[in-house]
C-alpha positions, -999 to +999 in steps of 0.1 A: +678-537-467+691-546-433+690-580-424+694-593-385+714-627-383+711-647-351+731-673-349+713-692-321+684-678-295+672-692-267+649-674-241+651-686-208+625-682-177+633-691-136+613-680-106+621-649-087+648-651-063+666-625-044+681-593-052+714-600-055+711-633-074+688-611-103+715-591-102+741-611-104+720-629-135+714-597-151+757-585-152+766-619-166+743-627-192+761-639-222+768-620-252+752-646-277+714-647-263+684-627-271+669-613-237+633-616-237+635-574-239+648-575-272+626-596-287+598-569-304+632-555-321+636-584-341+633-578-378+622-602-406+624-600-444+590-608-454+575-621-492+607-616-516+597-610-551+626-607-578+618-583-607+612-600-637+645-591-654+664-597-620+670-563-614+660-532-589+678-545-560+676-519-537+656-505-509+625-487-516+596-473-499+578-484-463+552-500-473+538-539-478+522-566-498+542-553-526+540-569-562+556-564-595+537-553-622+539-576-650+563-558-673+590-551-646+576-511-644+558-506-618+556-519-578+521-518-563+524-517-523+500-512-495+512-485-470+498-457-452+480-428-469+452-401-472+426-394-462+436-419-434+445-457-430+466-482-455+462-474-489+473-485-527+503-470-541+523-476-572+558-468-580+578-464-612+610-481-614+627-458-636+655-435-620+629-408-611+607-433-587+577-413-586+552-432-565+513-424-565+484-431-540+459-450-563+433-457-539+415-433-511+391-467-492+378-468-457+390-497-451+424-514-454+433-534-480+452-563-492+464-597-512+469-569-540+469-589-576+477-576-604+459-582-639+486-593-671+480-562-687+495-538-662+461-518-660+444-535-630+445-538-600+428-565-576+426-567-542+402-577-511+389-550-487+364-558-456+324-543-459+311-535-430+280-552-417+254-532-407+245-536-370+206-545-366+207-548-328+204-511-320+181-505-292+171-467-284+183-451-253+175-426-233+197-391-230+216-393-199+212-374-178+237-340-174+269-352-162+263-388-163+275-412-188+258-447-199+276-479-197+293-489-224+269-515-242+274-552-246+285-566-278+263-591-292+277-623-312+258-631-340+280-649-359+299-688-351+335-674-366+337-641-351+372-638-334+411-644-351+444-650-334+461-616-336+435-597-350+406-596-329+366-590-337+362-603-375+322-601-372+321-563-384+324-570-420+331-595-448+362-596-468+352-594-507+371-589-540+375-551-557+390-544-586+407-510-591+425-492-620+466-488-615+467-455-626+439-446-597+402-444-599+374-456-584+370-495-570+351-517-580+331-543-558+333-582-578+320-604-551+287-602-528+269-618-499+277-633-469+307-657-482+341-643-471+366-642-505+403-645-507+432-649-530+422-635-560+441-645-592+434-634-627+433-654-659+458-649-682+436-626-704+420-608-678+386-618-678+381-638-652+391-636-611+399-669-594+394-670-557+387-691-522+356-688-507+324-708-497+295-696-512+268-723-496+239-714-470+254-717-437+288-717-448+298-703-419+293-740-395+308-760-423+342-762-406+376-758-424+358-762-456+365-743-489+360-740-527+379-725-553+355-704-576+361-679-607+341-646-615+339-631-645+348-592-644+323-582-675+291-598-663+296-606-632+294-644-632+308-666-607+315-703-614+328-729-584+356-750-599+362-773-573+339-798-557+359-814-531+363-818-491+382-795-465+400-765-476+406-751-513+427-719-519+455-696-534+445-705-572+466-701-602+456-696-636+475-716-660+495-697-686+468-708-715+435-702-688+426-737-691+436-751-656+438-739-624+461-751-600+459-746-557+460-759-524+439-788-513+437-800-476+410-834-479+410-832-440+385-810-419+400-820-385+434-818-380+451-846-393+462-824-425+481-801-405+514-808-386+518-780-360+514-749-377+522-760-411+504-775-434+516-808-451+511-802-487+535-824-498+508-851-501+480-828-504+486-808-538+460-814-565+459-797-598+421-803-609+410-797-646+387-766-648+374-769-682+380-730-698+357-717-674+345-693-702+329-723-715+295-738-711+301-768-706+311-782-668+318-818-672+353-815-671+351-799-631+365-821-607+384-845-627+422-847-610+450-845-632+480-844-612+493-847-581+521-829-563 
């Protein structure tokens, strides 16, 4: 793997001047600065994972989100395949390497997981939303072409920085077999899902989401919640303010760590980063296979 090491950067912006003086700037720019021309060529290392027996280091296939499988074998990866768009691979690590398309979806995938057996995997894909607005129109006449129609904005979160239009679907949880098959859908409705996790014997899928009516005004708010992959039950775990996510299954399934932020404005953030130093909780989530919910929302530790 190529890495790019810069040992300082600085970009650097005047107003126009003459000819000659551009020039002149231009022929005697240092050596050591990154011209604002260069800077799409930058290249990052992104998510590191080691195997689990510290080996495999080498470079491997185009692809990303890539995750070890638990018993050091296998690599699952998102990169591009048939019939079109990103798809889920998985490749051996023996000395052959052979690497196979597991998944042909519609729609691109991610946050691949995968279960502590080696046989599943999970992952969240967007639905589409079926538009309801559709008003008839008339054929045009020959030669002439309509308008292209306005969009209309149904939604109060309907637009990301750097991805665009996020009103067209919601993101929900599938489940899919390593070796290939057909997906399977685990969460429903209107509540966006993310970060699923699995319990240690496979059972269940933690995840973030907000599964309350009119979820979507409630701002910067979150809950951590857990389905169960045989009948389809979903549990909340966490009852508390602002945002809840990336859950962890404890090694026995009886807790479940992740990220609290108690704020919903912006005093839990610093910049672009989020200050979890004093916000990381560790709540006990009674075995969630169990009946009983008393034990939800007690805090246990503190980061």
């Amino acid at each position: 793997m190529r890495t790019l090491r810069i040992a300082a950067a600085s970009i650097a912006f005047a107003t126009a001047g003459t000819p000659a003086i551009a020039q002149s700037s231009a022929t005697q720019r240092p050596q050591n600065r990154i011209a604002l021309e260069q800077y799409l060529d930058w290249e990052d290392v992104q998510s590191p994972q080691l195997s689990p027996d510290g080996s495999h280091q080498r470079a491997l296939v185009q692809g990303s989100d890539v995750h070890w499988s638990p018993d050091g074998k296998r690599v699952a990866y998102v990169a591009k395949g048939e019939p079109n768009g990103s798809q889920i691979f998985v490749r051996w690590m023996d000395a052959e390497g052979a690497a196979t398309q597991v998944s042909h979806l519609t729609e691109a995938p991610s946050s691949l997981e995968w279960s502590p057996d080696g046989k599943t995997l999970a992952f969240t894909m967007n639905v589409p939303v079926k538009d309801t607005w559709r008003i008839p129109m008339p054929t045009p006449p020959k030669g002439a072409k309509w308008t292209e129609p306005p969009k209309i904005i149904t939604k109060l979160n309907y637009r990301s920085d750097r991805i665009g239009y996020t009103d067209d679907g919601i993101r929900h949880i599938f489940v899919i077999p390593a070796d290939g098959g057909t997906p399977r859908q685990i969460t429903t409705g209107d509540w966006a899902a993310s970060a699923p996790s699995f319990s240690a014997d496979g059972k269940w899928i933690a995840f973030s989401s907000l599964r309350e009516k009119d979820a979507e005004s409630m701002f910067r708010k979150s809950q951590i919640y857990a389905a169960n992959l045989e009948t389809g039950e979903i549990k909340q775990i966490s009852h508390r303010n602002g945002t809840n996510g990336n859950p962890e299954f404890s090694p026995d399934g009886k807790l479940i760590a992740f990220m609290s932020a108690d704020s919903v404005d912006h005093s839990a953030w610093g910049g672009n980063e989020a200050v979890v130093d004093e916000r990381r909780r560790i709540e006990r989530a009674s075995r969630v296979g169990h009946s009983g919910s008393s034990d939800l929302g007690r805090c246990v530790g503190e980061g």
